[in-house]
ROSEGU-539841 format. One record per residue: z negated, x, y of N, C-alpha, C in turn. Coordinates in pm, whole numbers, plus 32768, in hexadecimal, padded with zeros to 4 digits. Last residue first. Layout:
REM ROSEGU-539841
ZXYZXYZXY
...
This chain:
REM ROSEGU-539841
574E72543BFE576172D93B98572A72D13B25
57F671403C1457A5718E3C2257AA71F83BBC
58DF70823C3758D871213C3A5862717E3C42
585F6F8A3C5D58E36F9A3C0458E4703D3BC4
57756FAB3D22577B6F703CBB57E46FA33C4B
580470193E2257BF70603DD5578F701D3D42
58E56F3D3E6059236FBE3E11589E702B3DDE
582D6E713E6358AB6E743DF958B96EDC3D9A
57D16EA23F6F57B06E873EF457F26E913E46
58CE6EAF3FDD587C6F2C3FEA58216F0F3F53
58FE6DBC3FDE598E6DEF3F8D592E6E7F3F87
58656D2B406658546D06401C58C86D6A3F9E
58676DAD418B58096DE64118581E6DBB40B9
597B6D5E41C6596A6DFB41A858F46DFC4160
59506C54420459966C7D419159A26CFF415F
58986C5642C258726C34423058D06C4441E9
59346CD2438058BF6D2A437358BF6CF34306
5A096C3643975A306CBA438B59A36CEC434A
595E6B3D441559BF6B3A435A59F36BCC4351
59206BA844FD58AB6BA644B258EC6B7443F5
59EB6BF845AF59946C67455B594F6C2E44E7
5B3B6B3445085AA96B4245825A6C6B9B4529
5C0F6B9544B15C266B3C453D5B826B124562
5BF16CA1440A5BE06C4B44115BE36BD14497
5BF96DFD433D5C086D9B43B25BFB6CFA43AF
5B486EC2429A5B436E3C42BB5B716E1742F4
5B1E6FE841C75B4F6FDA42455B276F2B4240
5A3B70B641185A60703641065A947013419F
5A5F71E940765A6171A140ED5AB4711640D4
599B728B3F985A10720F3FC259F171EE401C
591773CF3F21590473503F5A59A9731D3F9E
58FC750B3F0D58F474723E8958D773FF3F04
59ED758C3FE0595875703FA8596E74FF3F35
5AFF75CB400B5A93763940045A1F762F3FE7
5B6E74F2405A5BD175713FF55B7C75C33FF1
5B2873B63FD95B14743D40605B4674C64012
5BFB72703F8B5B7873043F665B91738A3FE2
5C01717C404A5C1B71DF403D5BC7724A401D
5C8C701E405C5BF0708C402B5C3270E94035
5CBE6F1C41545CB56FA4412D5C62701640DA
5D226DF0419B5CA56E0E41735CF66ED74141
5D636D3242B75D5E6D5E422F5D156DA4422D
5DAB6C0043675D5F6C5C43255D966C8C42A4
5E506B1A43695DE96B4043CC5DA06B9343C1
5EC26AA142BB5F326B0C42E55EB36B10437E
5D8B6ACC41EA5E2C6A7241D85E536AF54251
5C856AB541905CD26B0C41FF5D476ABD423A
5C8C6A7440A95C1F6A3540B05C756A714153
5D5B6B1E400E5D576A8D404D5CFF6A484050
5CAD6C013FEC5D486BF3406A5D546B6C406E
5BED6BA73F615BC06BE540145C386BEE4046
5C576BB33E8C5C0B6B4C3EB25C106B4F3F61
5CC06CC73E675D026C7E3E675CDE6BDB3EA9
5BB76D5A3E935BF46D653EA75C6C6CE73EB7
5B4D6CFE3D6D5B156CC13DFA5B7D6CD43E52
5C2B6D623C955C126CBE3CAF5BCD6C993D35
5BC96E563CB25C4F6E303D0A5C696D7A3CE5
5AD66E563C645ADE6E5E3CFE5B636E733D0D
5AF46E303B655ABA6DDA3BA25AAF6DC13C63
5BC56F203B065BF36E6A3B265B756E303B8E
5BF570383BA15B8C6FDB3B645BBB6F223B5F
5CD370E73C215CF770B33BAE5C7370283B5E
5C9971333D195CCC70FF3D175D3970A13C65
5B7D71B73CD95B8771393D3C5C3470D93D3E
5B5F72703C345B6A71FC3BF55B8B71713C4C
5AFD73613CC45BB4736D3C8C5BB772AD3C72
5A22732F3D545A9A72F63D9D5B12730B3D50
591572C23CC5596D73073C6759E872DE3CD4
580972E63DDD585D72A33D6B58BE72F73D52
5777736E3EA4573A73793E1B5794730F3DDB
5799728C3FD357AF72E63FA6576672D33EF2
5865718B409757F171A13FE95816722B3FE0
5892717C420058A571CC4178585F71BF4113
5960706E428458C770A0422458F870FD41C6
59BF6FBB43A959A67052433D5958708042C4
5A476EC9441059EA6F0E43FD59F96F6C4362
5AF86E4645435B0A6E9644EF5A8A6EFE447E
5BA86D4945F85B176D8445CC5B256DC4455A
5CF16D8646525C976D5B461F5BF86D9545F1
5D656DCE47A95D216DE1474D5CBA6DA546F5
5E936D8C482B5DE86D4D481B5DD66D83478A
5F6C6E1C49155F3B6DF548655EA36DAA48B0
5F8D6E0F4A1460106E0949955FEA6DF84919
5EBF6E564A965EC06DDA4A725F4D6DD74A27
5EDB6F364B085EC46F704A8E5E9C6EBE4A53
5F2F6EFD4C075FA36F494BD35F8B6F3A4B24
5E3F6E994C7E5ECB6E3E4C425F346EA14BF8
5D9E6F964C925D9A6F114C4B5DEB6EA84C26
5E1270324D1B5E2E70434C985E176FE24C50
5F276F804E015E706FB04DD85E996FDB4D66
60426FAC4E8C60076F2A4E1E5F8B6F9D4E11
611F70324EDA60C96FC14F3C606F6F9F4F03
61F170BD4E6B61E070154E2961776FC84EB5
61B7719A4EA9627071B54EAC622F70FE4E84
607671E94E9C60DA71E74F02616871A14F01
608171C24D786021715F4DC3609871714E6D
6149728D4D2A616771E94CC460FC719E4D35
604B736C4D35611373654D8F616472C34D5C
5FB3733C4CA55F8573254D46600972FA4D8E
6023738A4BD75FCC72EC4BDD5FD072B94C57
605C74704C0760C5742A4BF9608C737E4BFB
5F6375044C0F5FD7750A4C6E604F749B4C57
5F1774EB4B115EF974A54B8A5F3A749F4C03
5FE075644A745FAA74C94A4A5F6874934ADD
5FAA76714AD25FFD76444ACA6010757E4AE0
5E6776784A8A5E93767E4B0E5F4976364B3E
5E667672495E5E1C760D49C55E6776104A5D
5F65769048895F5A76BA490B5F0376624943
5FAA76CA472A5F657696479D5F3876EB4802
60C677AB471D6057779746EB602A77164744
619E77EF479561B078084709612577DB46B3
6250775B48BE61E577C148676200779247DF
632776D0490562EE7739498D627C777B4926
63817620483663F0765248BE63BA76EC4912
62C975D847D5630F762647846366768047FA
61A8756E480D61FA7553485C624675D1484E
606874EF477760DC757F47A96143752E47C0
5F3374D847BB5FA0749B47C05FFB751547C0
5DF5747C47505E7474E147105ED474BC473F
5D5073BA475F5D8873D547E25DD7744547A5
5CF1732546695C827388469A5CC573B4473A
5DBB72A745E85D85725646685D0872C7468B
5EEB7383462D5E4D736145E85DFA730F4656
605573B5463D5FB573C946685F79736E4624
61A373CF46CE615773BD465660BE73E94698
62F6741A473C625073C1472F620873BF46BF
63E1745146CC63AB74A1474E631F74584762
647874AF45966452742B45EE640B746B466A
6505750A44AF651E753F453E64FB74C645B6
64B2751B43CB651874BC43EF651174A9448C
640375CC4394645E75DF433F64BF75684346
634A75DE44B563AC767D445B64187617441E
62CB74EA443162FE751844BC6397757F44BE
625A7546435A628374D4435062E774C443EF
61C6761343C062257639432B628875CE4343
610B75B244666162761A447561AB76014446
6067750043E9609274B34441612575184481
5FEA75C6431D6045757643066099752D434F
5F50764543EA5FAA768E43B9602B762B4379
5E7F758B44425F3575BE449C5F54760E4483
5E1A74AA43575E3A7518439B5EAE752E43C0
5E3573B142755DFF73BB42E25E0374784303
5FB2738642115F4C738241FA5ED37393426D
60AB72944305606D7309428C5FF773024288
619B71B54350610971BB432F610A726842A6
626D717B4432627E71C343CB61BC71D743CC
62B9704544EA625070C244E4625170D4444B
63906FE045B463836FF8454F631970484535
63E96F1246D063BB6F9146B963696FAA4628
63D86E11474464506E4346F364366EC746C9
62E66DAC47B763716DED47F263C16E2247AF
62B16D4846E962A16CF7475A62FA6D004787
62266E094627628C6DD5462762FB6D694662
617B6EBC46D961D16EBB46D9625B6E5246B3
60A36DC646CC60EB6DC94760615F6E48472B
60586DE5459C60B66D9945F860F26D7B465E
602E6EF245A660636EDA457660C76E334572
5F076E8946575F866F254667600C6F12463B
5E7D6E2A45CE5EAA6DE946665F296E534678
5E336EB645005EA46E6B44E35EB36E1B4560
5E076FF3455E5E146F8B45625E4A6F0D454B
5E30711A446A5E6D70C844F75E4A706D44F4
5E2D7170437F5D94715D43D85DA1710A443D
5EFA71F3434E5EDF713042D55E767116433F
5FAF7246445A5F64728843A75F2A720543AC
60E3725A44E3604D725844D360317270445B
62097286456F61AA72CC452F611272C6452C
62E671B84603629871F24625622C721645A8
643C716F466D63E8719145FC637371D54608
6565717846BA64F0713146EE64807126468F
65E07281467365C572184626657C71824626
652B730F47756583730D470E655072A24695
6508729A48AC64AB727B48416519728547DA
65B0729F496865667324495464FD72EB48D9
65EE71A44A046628720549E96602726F498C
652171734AD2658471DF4AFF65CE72294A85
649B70D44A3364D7708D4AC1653870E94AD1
6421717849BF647E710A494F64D370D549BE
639271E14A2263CC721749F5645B71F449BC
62CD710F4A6B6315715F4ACD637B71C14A7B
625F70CD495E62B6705E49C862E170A34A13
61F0719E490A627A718E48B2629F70EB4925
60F671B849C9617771DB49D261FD71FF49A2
605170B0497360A570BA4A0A612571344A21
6054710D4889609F7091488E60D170A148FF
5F9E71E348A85FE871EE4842605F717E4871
5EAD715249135F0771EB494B5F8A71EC4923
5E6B70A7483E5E9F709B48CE5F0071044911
5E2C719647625E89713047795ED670E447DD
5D5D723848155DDA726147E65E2E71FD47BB
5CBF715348DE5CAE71AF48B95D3771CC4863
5C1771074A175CAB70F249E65CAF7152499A
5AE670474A375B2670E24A255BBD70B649FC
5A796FE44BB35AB56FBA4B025AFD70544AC6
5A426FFE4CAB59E9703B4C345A1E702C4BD4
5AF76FA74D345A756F694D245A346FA24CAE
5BB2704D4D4E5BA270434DCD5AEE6FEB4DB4
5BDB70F84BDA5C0370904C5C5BBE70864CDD
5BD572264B725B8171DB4BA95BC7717A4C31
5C7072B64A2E5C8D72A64ABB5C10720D4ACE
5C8873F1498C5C5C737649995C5873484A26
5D3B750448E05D1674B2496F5CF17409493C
5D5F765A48795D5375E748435D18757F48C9
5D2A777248755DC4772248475DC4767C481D
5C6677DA490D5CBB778149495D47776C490A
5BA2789248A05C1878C148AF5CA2785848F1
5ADF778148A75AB3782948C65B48787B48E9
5B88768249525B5276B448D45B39774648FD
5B8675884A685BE175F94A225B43762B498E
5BB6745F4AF55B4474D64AAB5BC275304A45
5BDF73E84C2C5C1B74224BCA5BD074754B73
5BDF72C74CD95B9873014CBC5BE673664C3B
5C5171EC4E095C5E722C4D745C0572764D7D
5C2271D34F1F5C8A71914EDC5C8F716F4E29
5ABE71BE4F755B1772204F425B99719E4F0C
59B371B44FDB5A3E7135501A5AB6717F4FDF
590072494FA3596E72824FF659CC720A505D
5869718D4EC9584271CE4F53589172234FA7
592A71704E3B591670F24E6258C3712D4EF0
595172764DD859F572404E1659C171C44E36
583072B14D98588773104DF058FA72BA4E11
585A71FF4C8F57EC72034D0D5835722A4D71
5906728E4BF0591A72134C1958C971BE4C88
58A5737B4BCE592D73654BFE595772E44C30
57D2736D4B7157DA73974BB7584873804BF2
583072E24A4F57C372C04A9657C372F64B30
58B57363498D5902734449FF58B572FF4A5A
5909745548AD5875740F48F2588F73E14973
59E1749B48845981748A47F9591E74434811
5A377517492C5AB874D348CD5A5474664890
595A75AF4A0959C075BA49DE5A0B751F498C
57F975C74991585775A74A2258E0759749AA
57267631490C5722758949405789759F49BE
57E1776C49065726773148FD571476A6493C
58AD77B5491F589F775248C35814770648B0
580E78EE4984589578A949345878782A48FF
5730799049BC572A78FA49C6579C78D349BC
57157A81499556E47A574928570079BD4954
58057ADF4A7657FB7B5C49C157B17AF84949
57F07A514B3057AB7AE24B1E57747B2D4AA0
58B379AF4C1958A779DD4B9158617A834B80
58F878B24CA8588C796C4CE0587879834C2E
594677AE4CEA599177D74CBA596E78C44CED
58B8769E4CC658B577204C4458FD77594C37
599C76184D9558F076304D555924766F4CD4
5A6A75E84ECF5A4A76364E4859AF76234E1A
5B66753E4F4C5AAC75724F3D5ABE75894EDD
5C727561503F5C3575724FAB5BA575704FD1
5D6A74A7506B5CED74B750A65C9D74D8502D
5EB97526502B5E4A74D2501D5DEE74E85068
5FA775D450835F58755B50D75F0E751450D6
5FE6766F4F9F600D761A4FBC600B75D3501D
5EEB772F4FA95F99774E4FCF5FE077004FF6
5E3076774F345E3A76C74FD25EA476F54FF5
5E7876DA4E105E84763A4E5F5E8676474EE2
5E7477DB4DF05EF5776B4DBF5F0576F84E1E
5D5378024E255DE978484E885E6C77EB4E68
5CFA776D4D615CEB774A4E105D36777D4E61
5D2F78154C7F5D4A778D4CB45D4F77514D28
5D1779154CCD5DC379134CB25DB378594CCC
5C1B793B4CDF5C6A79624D395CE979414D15
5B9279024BD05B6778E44C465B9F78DC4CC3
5C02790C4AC95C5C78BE4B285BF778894BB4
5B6179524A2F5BD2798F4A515BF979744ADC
5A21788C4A945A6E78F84A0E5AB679294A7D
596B77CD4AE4596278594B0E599B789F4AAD
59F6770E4ADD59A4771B4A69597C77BD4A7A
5A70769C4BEC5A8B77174B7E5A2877494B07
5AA675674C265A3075BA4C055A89763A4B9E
5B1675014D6E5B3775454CCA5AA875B14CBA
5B8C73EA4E2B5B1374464DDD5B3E748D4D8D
5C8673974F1D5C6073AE4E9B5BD174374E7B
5D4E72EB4FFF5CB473374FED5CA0733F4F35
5E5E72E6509E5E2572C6500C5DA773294FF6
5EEB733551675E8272B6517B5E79729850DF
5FCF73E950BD5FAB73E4515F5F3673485135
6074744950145FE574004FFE5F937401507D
61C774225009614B745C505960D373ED5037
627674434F06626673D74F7561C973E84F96
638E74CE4E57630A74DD4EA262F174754F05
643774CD4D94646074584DFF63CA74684E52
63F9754E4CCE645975704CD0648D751F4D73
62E3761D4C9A631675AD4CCE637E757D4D28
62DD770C4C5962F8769E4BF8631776204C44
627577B54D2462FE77934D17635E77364C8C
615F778F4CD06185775C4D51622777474D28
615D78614BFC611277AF4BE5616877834C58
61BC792F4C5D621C79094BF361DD78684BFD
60F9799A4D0D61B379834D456207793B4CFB
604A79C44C3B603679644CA7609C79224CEE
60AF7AAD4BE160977A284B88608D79B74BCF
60D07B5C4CA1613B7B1D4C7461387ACD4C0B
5F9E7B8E4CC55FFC7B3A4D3560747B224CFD
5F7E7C204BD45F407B864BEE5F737B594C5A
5FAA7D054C1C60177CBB4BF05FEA7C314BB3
5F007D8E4C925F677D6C4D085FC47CE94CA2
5E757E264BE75E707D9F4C005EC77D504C4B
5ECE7EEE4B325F157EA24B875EEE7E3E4BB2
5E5980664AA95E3E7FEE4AE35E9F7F724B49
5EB580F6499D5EE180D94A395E9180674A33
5EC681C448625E9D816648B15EA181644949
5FA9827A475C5F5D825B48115F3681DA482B
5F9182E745F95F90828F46825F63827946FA
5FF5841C459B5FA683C545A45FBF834A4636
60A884CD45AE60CF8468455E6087841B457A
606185C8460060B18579468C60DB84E54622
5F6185E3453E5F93863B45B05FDB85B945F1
5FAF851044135F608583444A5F9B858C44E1
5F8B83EF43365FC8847843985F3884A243F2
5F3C83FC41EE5EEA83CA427A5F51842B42D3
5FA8832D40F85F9983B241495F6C83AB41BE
5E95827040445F41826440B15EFC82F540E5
5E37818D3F2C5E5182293F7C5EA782053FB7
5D8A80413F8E5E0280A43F435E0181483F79
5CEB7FB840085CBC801A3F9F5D0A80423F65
5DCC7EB0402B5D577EE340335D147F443FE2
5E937E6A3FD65EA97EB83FD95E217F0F401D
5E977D363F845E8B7D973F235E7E7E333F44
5E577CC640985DBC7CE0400E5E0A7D153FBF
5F607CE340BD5F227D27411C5E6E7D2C40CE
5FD17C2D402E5FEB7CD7403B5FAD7CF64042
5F547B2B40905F4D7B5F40025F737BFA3FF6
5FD77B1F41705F507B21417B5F197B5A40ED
60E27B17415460DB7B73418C60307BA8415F
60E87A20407661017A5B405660F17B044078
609D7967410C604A795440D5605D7A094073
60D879AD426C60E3796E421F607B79D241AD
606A79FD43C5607479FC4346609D799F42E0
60EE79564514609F7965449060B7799B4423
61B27A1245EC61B979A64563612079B94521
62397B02468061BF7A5E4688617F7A04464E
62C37B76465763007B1F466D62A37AC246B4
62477C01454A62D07C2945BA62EB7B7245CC
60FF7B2D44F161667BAE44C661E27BCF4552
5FA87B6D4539605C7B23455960767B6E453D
5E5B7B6144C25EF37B6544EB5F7D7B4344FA
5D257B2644FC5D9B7AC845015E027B5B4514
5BE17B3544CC5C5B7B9944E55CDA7B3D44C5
5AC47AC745425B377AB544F15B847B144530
59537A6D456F59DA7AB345885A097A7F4542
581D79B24598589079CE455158D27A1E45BC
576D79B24661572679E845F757A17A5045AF
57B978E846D957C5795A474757A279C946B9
586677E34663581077F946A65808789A46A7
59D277704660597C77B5464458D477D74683
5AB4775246F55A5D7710470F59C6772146C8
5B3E78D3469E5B4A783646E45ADC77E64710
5AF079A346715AA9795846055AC878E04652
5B867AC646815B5B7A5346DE5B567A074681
5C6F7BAD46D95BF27B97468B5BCE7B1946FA
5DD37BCD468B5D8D7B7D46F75CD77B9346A3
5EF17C9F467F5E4D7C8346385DF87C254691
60667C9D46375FF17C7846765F517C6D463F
617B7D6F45F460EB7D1745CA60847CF74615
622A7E07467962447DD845E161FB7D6545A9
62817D7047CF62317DD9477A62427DA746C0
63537CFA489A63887D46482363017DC847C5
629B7CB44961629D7D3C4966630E7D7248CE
62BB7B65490163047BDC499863077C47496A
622D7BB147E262A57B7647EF63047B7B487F
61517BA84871615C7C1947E862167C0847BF
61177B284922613B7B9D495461347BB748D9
60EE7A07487A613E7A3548DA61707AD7490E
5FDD7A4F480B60697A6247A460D37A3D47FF
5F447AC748DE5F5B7B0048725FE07AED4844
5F3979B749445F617A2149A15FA27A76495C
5EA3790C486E5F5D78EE48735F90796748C2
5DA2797348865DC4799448265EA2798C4823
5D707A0349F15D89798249725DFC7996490A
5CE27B3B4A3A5D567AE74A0A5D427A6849D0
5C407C584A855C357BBD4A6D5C7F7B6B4A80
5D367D5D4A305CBC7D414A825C957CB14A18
5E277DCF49BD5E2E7D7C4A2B5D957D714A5E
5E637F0E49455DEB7ECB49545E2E7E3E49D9
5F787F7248745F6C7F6A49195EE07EE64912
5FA6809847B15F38800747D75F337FEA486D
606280DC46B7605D80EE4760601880AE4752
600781504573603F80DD45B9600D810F466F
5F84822B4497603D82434500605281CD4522
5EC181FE443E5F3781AD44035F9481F44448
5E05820645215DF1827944A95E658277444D
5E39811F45CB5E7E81AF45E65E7781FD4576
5DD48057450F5E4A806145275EA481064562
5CB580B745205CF6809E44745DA580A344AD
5CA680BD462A5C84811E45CE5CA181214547
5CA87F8346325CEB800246775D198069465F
5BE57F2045AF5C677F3845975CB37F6545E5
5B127F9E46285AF97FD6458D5B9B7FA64579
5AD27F2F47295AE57FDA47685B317FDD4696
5AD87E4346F65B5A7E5647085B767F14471E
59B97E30468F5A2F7DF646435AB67E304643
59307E5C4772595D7EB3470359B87E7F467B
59857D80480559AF7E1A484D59B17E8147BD
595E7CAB47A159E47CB1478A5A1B7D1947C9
58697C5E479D58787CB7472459257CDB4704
584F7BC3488857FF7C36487A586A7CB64813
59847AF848D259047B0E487358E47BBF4878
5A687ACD497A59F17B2149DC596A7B514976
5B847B1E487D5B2C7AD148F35AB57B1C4913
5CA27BFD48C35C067BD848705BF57B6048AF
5DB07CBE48305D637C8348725CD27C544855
5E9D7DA647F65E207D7147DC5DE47D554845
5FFA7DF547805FB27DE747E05F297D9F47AF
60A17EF04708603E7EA146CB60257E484756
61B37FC0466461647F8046F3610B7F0946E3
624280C545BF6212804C45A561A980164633
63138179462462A581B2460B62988118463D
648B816245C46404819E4607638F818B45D9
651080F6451264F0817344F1649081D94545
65527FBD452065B4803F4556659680BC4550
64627F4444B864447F32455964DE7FD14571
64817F2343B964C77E9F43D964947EE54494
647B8040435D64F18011436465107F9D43B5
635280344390639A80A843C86427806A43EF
62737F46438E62FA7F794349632F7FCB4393
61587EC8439C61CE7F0C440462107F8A43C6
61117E1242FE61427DEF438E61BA7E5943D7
60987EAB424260E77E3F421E61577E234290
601C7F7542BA609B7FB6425160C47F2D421B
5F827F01435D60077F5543AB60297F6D431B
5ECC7E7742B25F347E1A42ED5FB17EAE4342
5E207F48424D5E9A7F06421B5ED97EB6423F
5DAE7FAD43455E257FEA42FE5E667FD142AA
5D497EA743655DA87EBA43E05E1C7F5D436D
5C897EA542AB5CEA7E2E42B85D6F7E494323
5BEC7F7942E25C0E7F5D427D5CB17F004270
5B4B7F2943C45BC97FA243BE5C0B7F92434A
5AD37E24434E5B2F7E4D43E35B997EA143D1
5A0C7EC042C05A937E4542835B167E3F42F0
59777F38437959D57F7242FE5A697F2A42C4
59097E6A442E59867F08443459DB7F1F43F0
59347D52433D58CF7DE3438F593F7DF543D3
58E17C2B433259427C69436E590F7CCF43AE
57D07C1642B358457BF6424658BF7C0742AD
574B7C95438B56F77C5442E557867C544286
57D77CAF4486577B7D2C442A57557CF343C8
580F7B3B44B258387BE044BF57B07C5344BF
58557A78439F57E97A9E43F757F27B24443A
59C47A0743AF59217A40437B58B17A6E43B8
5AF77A3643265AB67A1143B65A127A10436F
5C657A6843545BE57A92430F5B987A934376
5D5F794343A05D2A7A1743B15CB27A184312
5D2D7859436D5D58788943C95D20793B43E2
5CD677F8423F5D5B779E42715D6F77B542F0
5CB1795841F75C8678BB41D85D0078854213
5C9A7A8541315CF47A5341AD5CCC79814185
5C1A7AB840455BCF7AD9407A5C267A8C4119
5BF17A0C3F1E5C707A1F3F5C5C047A663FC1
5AFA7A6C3E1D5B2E7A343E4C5B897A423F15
5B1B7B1D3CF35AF77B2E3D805B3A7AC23DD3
């Protein structure tokens, strides 16, 4: 059977392959993983659950609810939350565990059940593994005054909001800074624009009326077309796209150009690094990063610890040498100091607070790197265990780095979930990036074919 938890929750078409059933299912075995009698002092185990605005995330959440109270877990319902709101208040409220449903950038079709453990934290490999074994196990069911209560709090999305704002440790009013944000009509319809409006920005908002089926529908992280119109037709400073559950940010310059997670990324291990506050002066990417990235760090003396591609790894790697930066050029940024996960809203707030406290556009700010031309190709239907052992395509390979020299490299990477290689390219112009990617694409379906 294969793993059923992926590289963020468990996530799927909701009612086809994420029922009810599985729902309740998953929530009573996560309270007999999660919520330990002993590790919460011997009271009565506390959950909190959130969602985004998706249709299928009312019955989604009425089924873990109901898997959790039937458990003897408290359920305090937050409402519509971003997914970080969640693992923030799961970690304020001292609750044992957090549930966020929300299929992220996802299209509207999909769900996911994400949990945090005490604290906030992501799962590990080990919690997530319990929790499928204990599926379909017998458990005593309490009865009478054993069983679990549910409350409603939304109120406590304002102290997520109290928490983004008071991150900033040297606040500097967004007074005369106009900014767009498309809420991908997810989570973060109201917590983003309130974030930034608090401040003194001048906010506009688009997509940001969410009605259960248009999440993510050509707006948001993923589809920035709109966003970039809108901040040239506003006369807008910036532009900000958040994701369905908003743990994730892309940013729109004053001329339409996109500033996307690397940039992000650079402008603020330089503010960080200025004050101090960049541990280790060291910043956390995955191999995907830019190699414009990777040298404007080393410009400034700032070191980048490289992991695999996902922010789970960009976590672990964070966690286990106590660095405070790290993120995905997708816009994953965390910022160890103030969350436990990616924060879109967070990340922006602080982009905006680095444009104020400097004077400087986003456009010069995010001129610290140059980005090299960068092209993608997935071959699908090849043998990917063999990609990295086949001579003939680690002879091309090898050809293509110094055909590159210190102006490019080159990246394959098998997909942890389909038969197919990703062929990465950089290169000091698109058009030797583009022929050297097909010609290594070629390669790798040739070498590896099935």
């Amino acid at each position: 059977m294969a793993r059923l938890f992926g590289t963020d929750g468990v996530r799927g078409r909701a009612n086809a392959l994420l029922t009810a059933e599985l729902a309740l299912d998953l929530s009573v075995a996560a309270a007999h993983v999660l919520g330990d009698p002993v590790a919460s002092g011997g009271r009565r185990p506390v959950a909190v659950v959130g969602r985004d605005p998706r249709a299928s995330g009312e019955f989604l959440e009425a089924a873990v609810v109901a898997g959790l109270a039937s458990s003897g877990v408290d359920v305090v319902r937050l409402g519509v939350v971003p997914t970080p709101g969640v693992a923030f208040l799961t970690g304020a409220t001292g609750a044992d565990f957090g549930v966020m449903l929300s299929a992220s950038h996802n299209p509207m079709p999909d769900n996911g059940i994400k949990f945090f453990a005490r604290g906030g934290e992501k799962l590990d490999d080990a919690l997530e593994d319990a929790i499928e074994q204990r599926l379909g196990a017998s458990w005593e069911r309490p009865t009478g005054a054993a069983v679990g209560r549910v409350c409603d709090d939304p109120a406590l999305v304002e102290s997520y909001l109290a928490h983004l704002v008071s991150s900033l440790a040297q606040p500097t009013s967004l007074e005369g800074i106009k900014v767009v944000v498309d809420c991908a009509n997810g989570a973060a319809h109201l917590t983003g624009p309130g974030a930034f409006g608090g401040q003194g920005a001048e906010v506009v908002t688009i997509h940001s009326d969410p009605d259960g089926i248009n999440i993510n529908d050509n707006c948001g992280s993923t589809h920035l077309g709109d966003l970039k119109a809108a901040v040239v037709e506003h006369g807008a400073d910036l532009g900000i796209a958040l994701d369905g559950d908003a743990d994730r940010c892309l940013a729109v310059d004053a001329n339409g150009d996109v500033v996307d997670g690397d940039q992000i990324l650079a402008i603020l291990a330089l503010s960080l690094k200025e004050s101090a506050q960049l541990h280790g002066d060291t910043v956390v990417a995955t191999v995907m990063s830019n190699l414009g990235f990777f040298k404007a760090m080393g410009e400034h003396g700032i070191r980048v610890a490289q992991t695999k591609v996902g922010d789970r790894y960009v976590l672990e790697e964070m966690k286990a040498h106590g660095y405070t930066l790290g993120g995905e050029q997708s816009g994953h940024v965390v910022m160890s100091e103030f969350a436990t996960t990616g924060d879109g809203v967070l990340t922006a707030l602080h982009l905006m607070n680095r444009m104020a406290a400097t004077g400087q556009s986003l456009a010069e700010l995010a001129a610290v790197m140059v980005r090299l031309p960068q092209v993608l190709i997935n071959v699908p239907g090849v043998d990917k265990t063999r990609a990295a052992s086949d001579p003939t395509l680690s002879g091309a390979v090898a050809d293509a780095a110094r055909e590159l020299g210190n102006g490019g490299r080159v990246l394959l990477r098998p997909s942890g979930t389909e038969s197919l290689v990703r062929v990465m390219v950089e290169a000091e112009s698109a058009a030797q990036a583009q022929t050297v990617a097909e010609r290594l694409a070629g390669v790798v379906k040739s070498s590896l074919a099935l």
